[in-house]
N, C-alpha and C positions, 0 to 999 in steps of 0.2 A: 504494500500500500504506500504511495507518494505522495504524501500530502502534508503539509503543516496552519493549512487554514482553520481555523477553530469553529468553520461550521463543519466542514470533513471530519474534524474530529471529533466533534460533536456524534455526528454519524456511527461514528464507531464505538461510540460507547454503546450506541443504542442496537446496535449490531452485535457485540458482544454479550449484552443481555437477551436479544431474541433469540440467537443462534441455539444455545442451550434448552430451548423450547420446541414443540413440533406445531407452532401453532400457522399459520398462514399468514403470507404477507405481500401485502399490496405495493409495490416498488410504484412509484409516480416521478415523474420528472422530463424533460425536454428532449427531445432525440439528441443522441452521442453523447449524453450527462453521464453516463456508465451507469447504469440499471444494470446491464448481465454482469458486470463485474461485482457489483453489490450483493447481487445475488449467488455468484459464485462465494462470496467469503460468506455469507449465510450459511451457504451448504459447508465450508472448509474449516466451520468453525464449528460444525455442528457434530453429534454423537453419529450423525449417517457418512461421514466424512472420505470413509473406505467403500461407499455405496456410491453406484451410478449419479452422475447429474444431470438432467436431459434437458435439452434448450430447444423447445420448439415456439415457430411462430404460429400465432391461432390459427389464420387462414387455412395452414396446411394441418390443423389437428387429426389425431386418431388415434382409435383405442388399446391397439399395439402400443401405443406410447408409453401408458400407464405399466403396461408389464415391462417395459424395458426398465425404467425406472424403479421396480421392486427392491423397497426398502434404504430406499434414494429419495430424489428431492428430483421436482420436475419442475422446469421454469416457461412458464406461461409469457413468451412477449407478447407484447400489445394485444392483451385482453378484450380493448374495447375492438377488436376486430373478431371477436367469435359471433359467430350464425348464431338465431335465436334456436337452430334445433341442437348444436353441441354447450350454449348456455345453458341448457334444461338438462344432457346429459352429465356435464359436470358439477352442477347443482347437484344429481344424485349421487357421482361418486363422492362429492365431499361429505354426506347426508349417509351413506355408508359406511365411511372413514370412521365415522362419529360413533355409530350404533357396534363399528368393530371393538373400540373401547369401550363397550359396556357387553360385549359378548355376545350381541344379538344379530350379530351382521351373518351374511350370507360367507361361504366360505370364498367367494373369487373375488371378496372385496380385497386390492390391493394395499399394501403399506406402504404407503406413497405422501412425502412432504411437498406441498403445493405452495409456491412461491410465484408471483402474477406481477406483470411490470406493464405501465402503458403512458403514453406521452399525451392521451383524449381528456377530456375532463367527462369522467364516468359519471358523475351528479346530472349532467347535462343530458348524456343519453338518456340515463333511467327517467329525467323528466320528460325526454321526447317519445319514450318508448321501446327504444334501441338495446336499453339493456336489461337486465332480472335485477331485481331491485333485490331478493334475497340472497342471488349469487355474492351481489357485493359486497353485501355484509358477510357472506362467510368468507371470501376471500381479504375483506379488509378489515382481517382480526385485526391482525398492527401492520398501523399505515408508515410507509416509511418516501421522504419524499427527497429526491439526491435535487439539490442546486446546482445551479450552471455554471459553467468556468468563469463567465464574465464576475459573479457573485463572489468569487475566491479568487483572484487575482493572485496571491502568496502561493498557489500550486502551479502557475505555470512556467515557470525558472525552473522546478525540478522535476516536472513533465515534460518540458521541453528536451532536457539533459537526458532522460531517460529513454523518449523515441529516437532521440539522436545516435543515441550508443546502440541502440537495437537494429536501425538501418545501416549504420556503420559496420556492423558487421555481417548484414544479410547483403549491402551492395560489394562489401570487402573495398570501403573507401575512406580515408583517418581526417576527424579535422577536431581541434583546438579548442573547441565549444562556436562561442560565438560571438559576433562582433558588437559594441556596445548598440550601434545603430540597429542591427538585428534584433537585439533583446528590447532594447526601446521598442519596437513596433511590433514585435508580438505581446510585450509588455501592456501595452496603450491598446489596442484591437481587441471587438469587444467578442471574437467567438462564439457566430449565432449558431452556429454548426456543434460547440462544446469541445469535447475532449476526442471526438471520433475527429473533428477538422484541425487540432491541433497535432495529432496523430499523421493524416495525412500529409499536412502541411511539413513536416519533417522528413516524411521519407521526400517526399518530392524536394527541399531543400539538397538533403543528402546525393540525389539525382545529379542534378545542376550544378550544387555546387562545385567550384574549380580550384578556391583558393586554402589557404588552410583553418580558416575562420568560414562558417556560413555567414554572409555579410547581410547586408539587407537587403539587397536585390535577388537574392534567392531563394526569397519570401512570396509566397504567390499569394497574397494574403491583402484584403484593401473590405471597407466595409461596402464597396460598392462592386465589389466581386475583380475589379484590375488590379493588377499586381503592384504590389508596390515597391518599385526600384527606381532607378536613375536615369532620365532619359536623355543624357547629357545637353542637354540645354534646350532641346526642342520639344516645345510642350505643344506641338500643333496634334489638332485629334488622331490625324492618320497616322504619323507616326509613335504615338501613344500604344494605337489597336494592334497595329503591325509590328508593333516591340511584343508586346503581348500577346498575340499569334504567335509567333517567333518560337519565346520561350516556353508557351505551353504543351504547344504539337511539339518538340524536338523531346521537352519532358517525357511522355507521353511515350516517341518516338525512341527511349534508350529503356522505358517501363518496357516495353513489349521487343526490346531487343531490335530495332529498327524494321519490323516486322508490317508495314502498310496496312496490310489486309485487316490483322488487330489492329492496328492504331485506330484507323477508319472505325471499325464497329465501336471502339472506345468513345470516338468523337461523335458516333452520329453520324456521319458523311460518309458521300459514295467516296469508293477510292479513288478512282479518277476526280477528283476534287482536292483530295489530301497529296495525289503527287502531281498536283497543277500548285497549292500554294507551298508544297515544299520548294518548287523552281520560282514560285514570284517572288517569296520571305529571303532564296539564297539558306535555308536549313542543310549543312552539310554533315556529316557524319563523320567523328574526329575518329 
């Protein structure tokens, strides 16, 4: 765990007291705020900790699931995406969970800790109809709700350090930490994306980068989605877009090994497109 914000810590305290419990719990929070990861130290702190942990998304649920998970912890993302016919079905496994602690259950009811993360405001369904107003309540025994990286600012200097060292050694490329301009602007940027956009934001630095510092041109990072680097002194719009073309296809272009055909499905564009602005940009392959 990487953090020293005092609401993340906070977090953990209260992490440490559910984990020891088998009760259910409702993970809330913003996409990329790390919910699966909360819910892995749930389960890693828990007596089922040598037992399966199963991470499915609603959309694709099923009831195989439940027996893979026997005597494990099943992680439910984005709850407010179940159909109202697997709402009703999980309703009754948790409504047998209950009655197997008092001995009355059927023998194929599973022993299965149910953990549920979602980014909707489930009050709002239940008022529109959208969800089971009693599912919620069994599943939001204790609510737990992670804040956004904007909200902890003190975790992102050693989350930063920490993807950086992790792509450093999945690209096999070394660099120095980083440049004071670099840390100012992921410092100051407010991370609508959270920790999954600072994540990638790193490996893609790690990419790019050429010097021994990531400096701060090798930030693809701007609150208005353009990158933000250096444009030596020419601020006119084309050559702004066309820097930024440049650097992100060529990104992109060394992610998939200089490989077109991916890059294209990557970008969205035909490929004939992508090897027309690799000849207008001048993107060469060092």
């Amino acid at each position: 765990m990487i953090a020293k914000s005092p609401l993340i810590m906070e977090k953990l305290e209260i992490i440490n007291r559910v984990s020891v419990t088998d009760s259910s719990v409702l993970i809330q929070g913003e996409s990329g705020a790390g919910k699966t990861f909360f819910a892995k130290q749930i389960h890693l702190r828990s007596k089922r900790k040598n037992r399966p942990f199963i991470r499915l998304n609603c959309s694709g649920l099923q009831e195989d699931h439940f027996k893979e998970a026997e005597g494990g912890t099943i992680f439910l993302d984005e709850i407010g995406d179940l159909s109202p016919a697997w709402q009703e079905k999980l309703l009754n496994v948790i409504q047998e969970k209950n009655l197997k602690k008092s001995g009355s259950c059927t023998a194929g009811t599973q022993d299965v800790r149910i953990l549920a993360a979602t980014n909707r405001d489930i009050e709002k369904q239940i008022e529109k109809g959208e969800f089971s107003n009693d599912l919620y309540y069994r599943l939001n025994v204790f609510p737990l709700y992670i804040p956004p990286l904007r909200q902890r600012p003190q975790d992102i200097s050693d989350l930063a350090f920490f993807f950086l060292n992790k792509y450093m050694k999945k690209i096999r490329k070394s660099f120095n930490g980083f440049s004071k301009d670099a840390m100012k602007t992921m410092l100051s940027y407010s991370w609508p994306e959270n920790v999954r956009e600072l994540k990638n934001c790193m490996e893609r630095a790690c990419i790019i980068g050429q010097k021994k510092m990531i400096m701060k041109e090798d930030l693809i990072i701007n609150e208005h989605g353009i990158c933000d680097f250096d444009h030596n002194g020419d601020r006119g719009l084309k050559h702004v877009i066309n820097a930024y073309k440049t650097r992100y296809i060529r990104s992109v272009l060394i992610e998939n090994n200089w490989n077109q055909t991916e890059t294209a499905r990557v970008l969205d564009i035909q490929r004939t497109y992508l090897s027309r602005l690799i000849k207008e940009l001048d993107i060469i392959q060092h």
